[in-house]
Backbone as CSV, one residue per row, in Angstrom:
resi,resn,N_x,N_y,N_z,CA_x,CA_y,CA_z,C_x,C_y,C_z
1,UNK,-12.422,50.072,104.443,-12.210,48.983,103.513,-11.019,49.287,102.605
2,UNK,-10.854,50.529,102.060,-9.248,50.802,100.984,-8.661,50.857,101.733
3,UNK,-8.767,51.276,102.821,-7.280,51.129,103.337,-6.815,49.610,104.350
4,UNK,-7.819,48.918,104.030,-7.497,47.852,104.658,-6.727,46.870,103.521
5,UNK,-7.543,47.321,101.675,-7.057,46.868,100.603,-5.658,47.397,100.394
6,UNK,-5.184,48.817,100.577,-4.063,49.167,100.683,-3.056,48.457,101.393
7,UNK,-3.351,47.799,102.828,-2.601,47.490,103.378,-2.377,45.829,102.819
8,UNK,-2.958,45.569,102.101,-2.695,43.873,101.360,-3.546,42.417,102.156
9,UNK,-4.742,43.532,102.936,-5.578,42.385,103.399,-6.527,41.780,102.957
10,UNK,-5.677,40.493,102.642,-6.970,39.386,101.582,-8.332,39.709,102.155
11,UNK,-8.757,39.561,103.507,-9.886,39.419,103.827,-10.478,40.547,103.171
12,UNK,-10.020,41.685,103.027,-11.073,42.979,103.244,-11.365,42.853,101.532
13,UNK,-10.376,42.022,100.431,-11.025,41.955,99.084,-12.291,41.024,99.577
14,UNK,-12.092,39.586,100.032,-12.813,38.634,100.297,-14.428,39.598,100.399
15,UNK,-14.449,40.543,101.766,-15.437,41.171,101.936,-15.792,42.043,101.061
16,UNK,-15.328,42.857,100.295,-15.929,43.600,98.778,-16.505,42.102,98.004
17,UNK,-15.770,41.719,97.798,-16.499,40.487,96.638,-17.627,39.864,97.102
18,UNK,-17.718,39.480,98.139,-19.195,38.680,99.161,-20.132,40.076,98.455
19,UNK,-19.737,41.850,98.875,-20.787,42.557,99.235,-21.548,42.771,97.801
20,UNK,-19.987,42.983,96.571,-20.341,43.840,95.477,-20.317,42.684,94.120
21,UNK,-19.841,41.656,94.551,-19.453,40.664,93.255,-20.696,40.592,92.308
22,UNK,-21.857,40.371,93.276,-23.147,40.305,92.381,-23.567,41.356,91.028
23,UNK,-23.389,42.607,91.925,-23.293,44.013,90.975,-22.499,44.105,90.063
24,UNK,-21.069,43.431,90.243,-20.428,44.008,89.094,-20.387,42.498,88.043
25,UNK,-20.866,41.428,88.460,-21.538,40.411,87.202,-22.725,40.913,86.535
26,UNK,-23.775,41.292,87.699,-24.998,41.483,86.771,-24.508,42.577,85.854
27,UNK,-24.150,43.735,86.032,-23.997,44.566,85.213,-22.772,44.483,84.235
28,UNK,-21.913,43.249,84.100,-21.221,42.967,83.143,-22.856,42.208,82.627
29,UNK,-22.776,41.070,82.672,-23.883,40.335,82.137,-24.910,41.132,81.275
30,UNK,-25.397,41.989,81.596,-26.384,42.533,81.020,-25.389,43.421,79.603
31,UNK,-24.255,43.880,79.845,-23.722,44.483,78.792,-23.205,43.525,77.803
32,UNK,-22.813,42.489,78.348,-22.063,41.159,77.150,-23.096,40.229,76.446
33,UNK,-24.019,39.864,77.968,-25.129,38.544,77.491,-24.848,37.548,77.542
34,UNK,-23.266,37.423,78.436,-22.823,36.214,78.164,-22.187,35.803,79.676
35,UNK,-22.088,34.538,80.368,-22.498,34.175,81.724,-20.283,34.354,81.968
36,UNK,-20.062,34.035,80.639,-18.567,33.281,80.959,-18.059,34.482,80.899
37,UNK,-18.546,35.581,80.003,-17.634,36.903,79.597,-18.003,37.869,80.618
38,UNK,-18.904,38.139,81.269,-19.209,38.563,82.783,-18.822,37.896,84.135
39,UNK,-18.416,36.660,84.359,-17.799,36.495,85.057,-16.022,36.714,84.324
40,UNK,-15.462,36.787,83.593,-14.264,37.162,83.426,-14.360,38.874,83.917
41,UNK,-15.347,39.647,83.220,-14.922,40.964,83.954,-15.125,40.969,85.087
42,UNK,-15.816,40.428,86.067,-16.213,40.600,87.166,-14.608,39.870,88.099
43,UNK,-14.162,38.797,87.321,-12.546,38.331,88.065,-11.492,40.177,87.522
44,UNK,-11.576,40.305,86.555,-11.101,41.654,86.411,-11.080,42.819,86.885
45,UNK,-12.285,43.294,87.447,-12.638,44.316,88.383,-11.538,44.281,89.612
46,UNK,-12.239,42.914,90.211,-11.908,42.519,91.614,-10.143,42.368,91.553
47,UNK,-9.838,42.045,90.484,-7.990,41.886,90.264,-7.571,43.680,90.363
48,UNK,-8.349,44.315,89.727,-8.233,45.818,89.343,-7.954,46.663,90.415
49,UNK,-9.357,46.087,91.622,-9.008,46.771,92.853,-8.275,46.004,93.898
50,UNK,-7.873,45.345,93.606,-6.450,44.615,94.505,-5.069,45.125,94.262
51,UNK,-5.154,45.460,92.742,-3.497,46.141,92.684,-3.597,47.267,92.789
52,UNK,-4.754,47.913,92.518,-4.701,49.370,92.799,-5.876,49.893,93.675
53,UNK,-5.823,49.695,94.787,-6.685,50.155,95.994,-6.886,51.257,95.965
54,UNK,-5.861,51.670,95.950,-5.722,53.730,96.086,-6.356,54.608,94.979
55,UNK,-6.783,53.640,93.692,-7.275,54.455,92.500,-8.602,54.634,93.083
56,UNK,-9.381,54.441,94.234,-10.418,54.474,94.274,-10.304,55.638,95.251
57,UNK,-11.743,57.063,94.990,-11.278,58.232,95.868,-13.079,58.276,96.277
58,UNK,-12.746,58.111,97.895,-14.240,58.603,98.465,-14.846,59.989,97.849
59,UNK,-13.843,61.095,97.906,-14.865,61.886,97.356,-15.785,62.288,95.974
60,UNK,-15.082,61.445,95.360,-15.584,61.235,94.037,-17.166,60.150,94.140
61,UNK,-17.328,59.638,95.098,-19.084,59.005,95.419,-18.223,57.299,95.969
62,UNK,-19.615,56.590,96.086,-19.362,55.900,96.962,-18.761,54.965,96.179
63,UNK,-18.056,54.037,96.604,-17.498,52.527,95.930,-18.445,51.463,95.463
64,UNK,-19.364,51.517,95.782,-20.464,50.916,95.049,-20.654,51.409,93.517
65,UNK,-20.489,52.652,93.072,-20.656,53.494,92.160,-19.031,52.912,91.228
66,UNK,-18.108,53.402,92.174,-16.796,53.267,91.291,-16.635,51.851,90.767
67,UNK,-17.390,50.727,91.678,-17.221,49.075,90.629,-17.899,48.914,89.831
68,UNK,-18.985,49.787,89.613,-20.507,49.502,88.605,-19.531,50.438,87.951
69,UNK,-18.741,51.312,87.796,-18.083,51.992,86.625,-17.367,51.314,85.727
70,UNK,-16.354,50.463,87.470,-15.237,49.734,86.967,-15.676,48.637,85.762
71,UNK,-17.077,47.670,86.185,-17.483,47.039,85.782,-18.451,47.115,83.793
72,UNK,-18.787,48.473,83.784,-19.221,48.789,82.907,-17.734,49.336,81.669
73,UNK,-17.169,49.633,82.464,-15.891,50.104,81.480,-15.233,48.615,80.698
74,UNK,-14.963,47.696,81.904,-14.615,46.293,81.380,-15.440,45.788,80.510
75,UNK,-16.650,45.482,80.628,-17.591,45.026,80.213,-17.573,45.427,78.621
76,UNK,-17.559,46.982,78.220,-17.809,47.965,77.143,-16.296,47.342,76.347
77,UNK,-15.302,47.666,76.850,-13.938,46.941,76.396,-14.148,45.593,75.418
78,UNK,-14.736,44.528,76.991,-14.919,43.644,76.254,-15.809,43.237,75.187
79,UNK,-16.888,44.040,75.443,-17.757,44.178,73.572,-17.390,44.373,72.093
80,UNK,-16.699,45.688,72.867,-16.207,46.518,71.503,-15.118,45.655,70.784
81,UNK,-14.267,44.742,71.952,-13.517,44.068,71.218,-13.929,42.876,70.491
82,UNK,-15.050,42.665,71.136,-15.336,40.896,70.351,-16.232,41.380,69.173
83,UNK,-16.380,42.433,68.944,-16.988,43.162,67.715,-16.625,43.581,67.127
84,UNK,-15.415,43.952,67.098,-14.192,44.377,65.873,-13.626,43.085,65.306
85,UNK,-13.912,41.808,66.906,-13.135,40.580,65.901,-13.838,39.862,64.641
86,UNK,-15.214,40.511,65.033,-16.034,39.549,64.350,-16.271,40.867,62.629
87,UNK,-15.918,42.008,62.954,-16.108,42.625,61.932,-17.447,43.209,61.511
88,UNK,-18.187,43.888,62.692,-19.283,44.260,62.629,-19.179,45.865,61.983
89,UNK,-20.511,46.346,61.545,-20.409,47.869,61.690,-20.140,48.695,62.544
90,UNK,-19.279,49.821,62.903,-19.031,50.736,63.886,-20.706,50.899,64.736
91,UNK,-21.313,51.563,63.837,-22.896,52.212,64.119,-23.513,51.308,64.723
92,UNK,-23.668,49.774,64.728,-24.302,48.635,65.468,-23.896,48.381,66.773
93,UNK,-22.199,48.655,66.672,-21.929,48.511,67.912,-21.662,49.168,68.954
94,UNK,-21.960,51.068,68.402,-22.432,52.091,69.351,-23.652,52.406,70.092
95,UNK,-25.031,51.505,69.111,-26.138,51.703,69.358,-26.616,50.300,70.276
96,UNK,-25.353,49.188,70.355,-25.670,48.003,71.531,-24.931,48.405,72.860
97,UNK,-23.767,49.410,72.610,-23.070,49.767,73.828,-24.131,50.683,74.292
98,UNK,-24.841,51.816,73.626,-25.469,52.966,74.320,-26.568,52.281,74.957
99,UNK,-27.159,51.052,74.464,-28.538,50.184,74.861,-27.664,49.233,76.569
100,UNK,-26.819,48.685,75.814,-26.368,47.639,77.262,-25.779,48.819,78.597
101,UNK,-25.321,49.816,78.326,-25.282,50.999,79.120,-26.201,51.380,79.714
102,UNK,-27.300,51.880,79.136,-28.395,52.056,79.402,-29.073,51.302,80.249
103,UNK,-29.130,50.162,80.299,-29.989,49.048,80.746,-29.097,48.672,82.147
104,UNK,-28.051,48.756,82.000,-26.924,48.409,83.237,-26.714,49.578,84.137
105,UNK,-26.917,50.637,83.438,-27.454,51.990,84.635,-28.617,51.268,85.138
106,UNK,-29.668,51.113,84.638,-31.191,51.209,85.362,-31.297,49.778,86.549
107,UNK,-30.611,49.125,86.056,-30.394,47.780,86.646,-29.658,48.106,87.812
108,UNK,-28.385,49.002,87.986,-27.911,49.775,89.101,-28.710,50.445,89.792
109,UNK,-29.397,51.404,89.226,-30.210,52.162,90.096,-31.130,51.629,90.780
110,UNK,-31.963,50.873,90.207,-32.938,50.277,90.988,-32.140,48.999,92.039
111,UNK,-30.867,48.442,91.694,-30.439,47.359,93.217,-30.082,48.465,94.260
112,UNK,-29.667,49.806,93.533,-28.998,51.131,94.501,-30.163,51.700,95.337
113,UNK,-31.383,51.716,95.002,-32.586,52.559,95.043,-32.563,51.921,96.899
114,UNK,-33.605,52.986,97.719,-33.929,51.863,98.592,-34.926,51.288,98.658
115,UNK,-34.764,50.208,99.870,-36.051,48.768,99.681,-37.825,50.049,99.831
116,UNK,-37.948,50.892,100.042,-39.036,51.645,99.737,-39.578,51.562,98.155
117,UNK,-38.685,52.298,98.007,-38.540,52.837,96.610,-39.255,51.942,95.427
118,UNK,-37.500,50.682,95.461,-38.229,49.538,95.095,-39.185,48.876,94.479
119,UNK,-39.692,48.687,96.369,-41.160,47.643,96.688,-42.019,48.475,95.676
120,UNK,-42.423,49.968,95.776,-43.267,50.145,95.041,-43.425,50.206,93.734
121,UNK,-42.306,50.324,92.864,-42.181,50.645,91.316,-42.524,48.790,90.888
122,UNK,-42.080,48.055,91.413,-42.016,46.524,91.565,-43.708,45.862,91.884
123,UNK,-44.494,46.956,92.371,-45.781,46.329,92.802,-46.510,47.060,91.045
124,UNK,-45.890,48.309,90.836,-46.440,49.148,89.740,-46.301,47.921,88.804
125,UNK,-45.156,48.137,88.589,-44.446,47.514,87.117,-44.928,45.978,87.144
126,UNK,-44.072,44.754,87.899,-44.681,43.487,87.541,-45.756,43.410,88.638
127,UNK,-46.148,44.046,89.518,-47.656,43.622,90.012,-49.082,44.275,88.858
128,UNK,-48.386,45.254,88.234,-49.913,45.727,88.246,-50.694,46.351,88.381
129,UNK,-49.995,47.257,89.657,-50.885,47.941,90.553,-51.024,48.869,90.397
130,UNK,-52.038,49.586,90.747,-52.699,51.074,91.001,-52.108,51.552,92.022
131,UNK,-52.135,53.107,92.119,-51.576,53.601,93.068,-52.568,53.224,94.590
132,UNK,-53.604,53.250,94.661,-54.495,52.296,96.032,-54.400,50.852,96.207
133,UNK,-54.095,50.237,95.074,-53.754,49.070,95.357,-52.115,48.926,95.711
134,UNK,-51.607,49.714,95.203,-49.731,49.583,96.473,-49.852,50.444,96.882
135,UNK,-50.419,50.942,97.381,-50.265,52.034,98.994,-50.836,50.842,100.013
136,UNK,-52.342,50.339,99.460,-53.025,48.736,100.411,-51.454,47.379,100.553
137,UNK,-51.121,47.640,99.507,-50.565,46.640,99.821,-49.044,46.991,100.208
138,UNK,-48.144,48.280,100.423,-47.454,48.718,101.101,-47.488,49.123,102.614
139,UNK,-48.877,49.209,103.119,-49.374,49.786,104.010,-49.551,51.083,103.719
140,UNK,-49.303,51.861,103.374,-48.864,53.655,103.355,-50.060,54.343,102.456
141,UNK,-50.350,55.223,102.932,-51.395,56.208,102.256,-51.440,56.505,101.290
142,UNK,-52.104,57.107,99.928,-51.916,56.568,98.408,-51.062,57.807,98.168
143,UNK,-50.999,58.978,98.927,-50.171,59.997,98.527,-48.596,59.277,98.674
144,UNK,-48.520,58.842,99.623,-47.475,58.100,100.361,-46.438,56.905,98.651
145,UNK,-47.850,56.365,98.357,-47.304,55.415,97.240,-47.132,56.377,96.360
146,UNK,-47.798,57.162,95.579,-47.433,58.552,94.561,-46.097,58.644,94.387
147,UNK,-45.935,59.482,95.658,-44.055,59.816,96.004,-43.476,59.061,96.054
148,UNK,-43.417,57.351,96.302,-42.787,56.123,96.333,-42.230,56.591,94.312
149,UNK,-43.321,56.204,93.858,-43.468,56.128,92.663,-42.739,56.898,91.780
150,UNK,-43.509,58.223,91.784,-42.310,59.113,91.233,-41.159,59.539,91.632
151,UNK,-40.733,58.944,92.837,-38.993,59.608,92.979,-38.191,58.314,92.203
152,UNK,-38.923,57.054,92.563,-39.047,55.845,91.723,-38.160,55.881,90.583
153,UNK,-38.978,56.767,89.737,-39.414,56.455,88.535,-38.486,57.796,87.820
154,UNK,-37.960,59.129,88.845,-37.166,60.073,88.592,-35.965,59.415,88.456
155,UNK,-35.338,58.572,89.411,-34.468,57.697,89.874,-34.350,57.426,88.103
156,UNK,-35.220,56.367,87.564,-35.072,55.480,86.591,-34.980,56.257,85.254
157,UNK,-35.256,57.418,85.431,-35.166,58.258,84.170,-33.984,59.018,83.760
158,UNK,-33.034,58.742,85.185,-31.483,59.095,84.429,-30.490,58.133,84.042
159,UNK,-31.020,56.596,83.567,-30.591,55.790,83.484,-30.227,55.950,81.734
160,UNK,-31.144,56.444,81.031,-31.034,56.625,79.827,-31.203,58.230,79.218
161,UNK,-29.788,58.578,78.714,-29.795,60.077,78.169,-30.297,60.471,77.399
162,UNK,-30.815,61.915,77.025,-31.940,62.355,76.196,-30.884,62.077,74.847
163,UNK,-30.657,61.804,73.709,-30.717,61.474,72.537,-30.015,62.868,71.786
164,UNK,-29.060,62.779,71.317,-28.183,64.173,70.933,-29.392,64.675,69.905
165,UNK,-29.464,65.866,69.948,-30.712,66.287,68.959,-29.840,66.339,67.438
166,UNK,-31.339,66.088,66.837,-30.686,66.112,65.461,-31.887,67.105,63.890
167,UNK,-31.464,66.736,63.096,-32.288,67.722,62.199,-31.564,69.294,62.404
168,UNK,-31.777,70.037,61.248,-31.331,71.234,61.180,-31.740,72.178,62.478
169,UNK,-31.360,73.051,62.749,-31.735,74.332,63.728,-33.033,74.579,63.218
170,UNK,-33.600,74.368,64.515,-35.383,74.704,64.890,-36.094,73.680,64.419
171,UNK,-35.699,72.588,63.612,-36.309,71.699,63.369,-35.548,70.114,64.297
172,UNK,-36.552,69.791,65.253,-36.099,68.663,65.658,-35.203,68.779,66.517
173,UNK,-35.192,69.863,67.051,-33.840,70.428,68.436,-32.413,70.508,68.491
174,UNK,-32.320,71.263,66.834,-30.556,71.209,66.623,-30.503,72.393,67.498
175,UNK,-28.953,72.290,67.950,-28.247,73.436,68.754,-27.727,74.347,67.903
């Protein structure tokens, strides 16, 4: 696919945008809140990797990863700026970037996760369920749903970073 973008073939953007366009709106969307200012980053991204194909490096992880970056970097841009226009506090608008970050990782991980994975945190969370009741209703043995669950749920726990410690040394986990 980059090097098909390298070579200046409309189609092969056409085909990123069909695969990834969704990902890099939702996860603008969720950082702005706003339908018009997520689709502008999401035309931005996609402009981003048209002029510069080559900034994108396989070994650095997959391209799915580098537009949810691309997309979160735009996105963060465009916050920080419509929040300086409006003249907010610094501190409000570190603690909505670290939250819409947050939330736009987990929102990644879980469309990234696979359809296993998923199905079961999805039967947990808005079904309801017990671990025998989604293993029954996964088919799979309840040990089977367990491990669904917690790799699940490991997955979802690096979506949000542990919290710089604070309070003096030994109190409250200063370094």
């Amino acid at each position: 696919m980059q090097q098909r973008l390298v070579r200046g073939e409309a189609a092969a953007l056409g085909e990123l945008y069909d695969r990834f366009a969704s990902l890099v709106y939702g996860l603008a969307y969720r950082v702005l809140g706003e339908e018009d200012a997520a689709a502008g980053v999401t035309r931005e991204v996609f402009a981003h990797v048209w002029e510069h194909p080559d900034a994108y490096r396989p070994k650095d992880g997959p391209l799915r990863a580098w537009l949810a970056a691309l997309a979160r970097q735009e996105a963060v841009r465009g916050l920080r700026s419509r929040h300086a226009a409006a003249g907010g506090p610094p501190e409000e608008l570190e603690q909505r970037v670290r939250s819409a970050s947050a939330a736009a990782r987990a929102d990644y991980i879980v469309t990234a996760m696979p359809p296993t994975l998923r199905a079961a945190l999805e039967l947990a969370h808005r079904g309801r369920r017990t671990y025998p009741e989604a293993a029954r209703d996964l088919g799979v043995t309840d040990a089977e749903a367990r491990r669904r669950l917690r790799l699940g749920l490991q997955l979802l726990s690096t979506a949000t970073p542990l919290p710089p410690p604070s309070g003096p040394a030994g109190l409250g986990g200063g370094r």
